[in-house]
C-alpha positions, 0 to 999 in steps of 0.5 A, spaced: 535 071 418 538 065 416 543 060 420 549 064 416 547 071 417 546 069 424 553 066 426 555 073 422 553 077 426 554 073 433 561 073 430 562 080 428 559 084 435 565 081 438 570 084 434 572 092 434 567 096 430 571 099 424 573 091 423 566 089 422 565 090 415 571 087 413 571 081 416 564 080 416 565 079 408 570 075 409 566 070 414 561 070 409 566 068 403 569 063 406 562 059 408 559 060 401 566 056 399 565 051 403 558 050 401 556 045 396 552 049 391 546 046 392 545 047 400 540 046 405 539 048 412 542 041 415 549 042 409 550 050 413 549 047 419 555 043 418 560 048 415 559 053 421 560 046 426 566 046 422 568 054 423 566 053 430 564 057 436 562 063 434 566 066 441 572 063 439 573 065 432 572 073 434 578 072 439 582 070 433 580 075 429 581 081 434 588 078 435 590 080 428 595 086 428 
């Protein structure tokens, strides 16, 4: 499992079940975004520095109506 997968799924355990797929999807849209195209492991690490804690992003989306 890469950084990327893991920072996924550490988000997504902490949000409602049927919200997982979705919202997974769209973290890992999101990240591949803010990615340059030639990436390494030092250029991941930043992009999820930049979404933050990955504890205070699910609360954000578990707030969502």
């Amino acid at each position: 499992m890469n950084l990327i997968e893991i920072y996924i799924q550490e988000v997504t355990r902490r949000i409602p079940e049927k919200n997982r797929g979705d919202i997974a999807l769209e973290l890992q849209s999101t990240i591949e975004d803010m990615l340059p195209d030639d990436y390494n492991e030092d250029d991941m690490k930043a992009v999820l520095e930049q979404l933050g804690n990955p504890v205070t992003l699910a609360s954000r989306f578990r707030d969502q109506p």
